[in-house]
N, C-alpha and C positions, 0 to 999 in steps of 0.2 A: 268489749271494754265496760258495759254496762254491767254483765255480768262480773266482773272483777269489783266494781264497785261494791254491787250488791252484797257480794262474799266479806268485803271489805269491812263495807258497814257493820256490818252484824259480827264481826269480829272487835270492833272496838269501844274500849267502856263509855257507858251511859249514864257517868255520876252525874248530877245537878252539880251546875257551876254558880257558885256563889258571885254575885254580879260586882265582885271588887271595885272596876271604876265606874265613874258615875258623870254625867255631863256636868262640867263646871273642872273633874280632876284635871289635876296634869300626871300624864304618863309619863315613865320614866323610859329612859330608850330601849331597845330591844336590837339584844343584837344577836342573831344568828347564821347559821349557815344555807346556804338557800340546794338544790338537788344536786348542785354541781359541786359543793363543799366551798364553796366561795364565799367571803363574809357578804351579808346582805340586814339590814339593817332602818328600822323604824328611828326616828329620828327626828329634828326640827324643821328639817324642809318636807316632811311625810304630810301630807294635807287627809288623806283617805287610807284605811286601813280595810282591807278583807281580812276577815279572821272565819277560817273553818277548826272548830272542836270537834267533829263528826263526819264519815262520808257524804253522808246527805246533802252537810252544809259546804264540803267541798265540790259535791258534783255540782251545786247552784253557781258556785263562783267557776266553777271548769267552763261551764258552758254557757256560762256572761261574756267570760272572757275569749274564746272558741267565736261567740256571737259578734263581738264587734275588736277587730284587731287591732284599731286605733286607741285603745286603754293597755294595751300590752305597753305600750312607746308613751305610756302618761311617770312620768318617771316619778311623780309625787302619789301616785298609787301604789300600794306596797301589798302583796298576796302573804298572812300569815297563817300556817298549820299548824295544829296542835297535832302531833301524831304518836303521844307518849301513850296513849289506850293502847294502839296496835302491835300484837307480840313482835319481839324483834327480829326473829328472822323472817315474818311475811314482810316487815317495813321496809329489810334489807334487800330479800331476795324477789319480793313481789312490788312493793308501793313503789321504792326509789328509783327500779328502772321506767315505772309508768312514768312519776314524776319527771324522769331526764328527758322523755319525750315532748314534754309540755315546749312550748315557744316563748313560753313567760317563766321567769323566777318565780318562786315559793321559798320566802325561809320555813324553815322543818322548825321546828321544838320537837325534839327529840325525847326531852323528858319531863317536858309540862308546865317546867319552874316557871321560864320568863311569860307563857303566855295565859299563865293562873288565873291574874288578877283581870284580863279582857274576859267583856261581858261576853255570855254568850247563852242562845237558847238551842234546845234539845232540835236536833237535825234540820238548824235553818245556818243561812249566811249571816255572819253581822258585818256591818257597813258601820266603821266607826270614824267620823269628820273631827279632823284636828284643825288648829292655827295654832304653832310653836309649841308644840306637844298638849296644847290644853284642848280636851275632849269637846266638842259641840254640839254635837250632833249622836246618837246612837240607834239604829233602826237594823231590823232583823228582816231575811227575807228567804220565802218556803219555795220561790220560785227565781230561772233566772229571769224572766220578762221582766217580773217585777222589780229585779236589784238593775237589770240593764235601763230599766227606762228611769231608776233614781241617779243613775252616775252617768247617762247622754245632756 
């Protein structure tokens, strides 16, 4: 599995993201489809955002959430992937069956639009804290110890 990541990684683009929102914004809702094509959606009862732009920043949140299974059942935690870098038929025929194995949701962005404007840093996790869509909080994290012991 790690090696699939790794392959992963290195397959998907590494533009600098322009840091759109900013603590104090209000985000508008996002609504996408999570591995199973089922709507899944960021929204006003959403408290906590994981956002991965990158494998790297996906494998932090994979195995935060792998680390403590009582955050899988936090229903105000919401897992978001940006996975429009990765060519379409490894997303189709390589990333989406990993992702259906997950025990947790992931909404997909498919093509990047809705999750443009979330900040994010070059192969870290971001951890973005909401109340009624307005941003509070924004912190990035290179490891999962580190992102598990800001969300226990």
């Amino acid at each position: 599995m790690r090696a699939l990541i790794f392959v992963l990684s290195s397959m998907l683009a590494t533009s600098a993201w322009a840091n759109t929102y900013q603590v104090g914004d209000q985000i508008l809702d996002i609504k996408l489809q999570d591995q199973h094509e089922a709507q899944y959606q960021v929204d006003s009862t959403t408290t906590r955002v994981l956002f991965s732009s990158s494998m790297d920043g996906g494998t932090v949140i994979q195995e935060t959430l792998e680390a403590d299974p009582e955050l899988v059942k936090d229903s105000t935690l919401i897992y978001v992937a940006d996975i429009s870098g990765m060519p379409s038929l490894i997303a189709r025929f390589v990333a989406l069956p990993q992702f259906k194995k997950f025990p947790y949701r992931v909404a997909l962005d498919n093509e990047g639009e809705q999750t443009k404007p979330l900040p994010a840093q070059k192969d870290q996790a971001t951890l973005i804290e909401l109340n009624n869509n307005q941003i509070t909080n924004i912190s990035y994290y290179e490891t999962a110890d580190a992102l598990l012991a800001e969300l226990k």
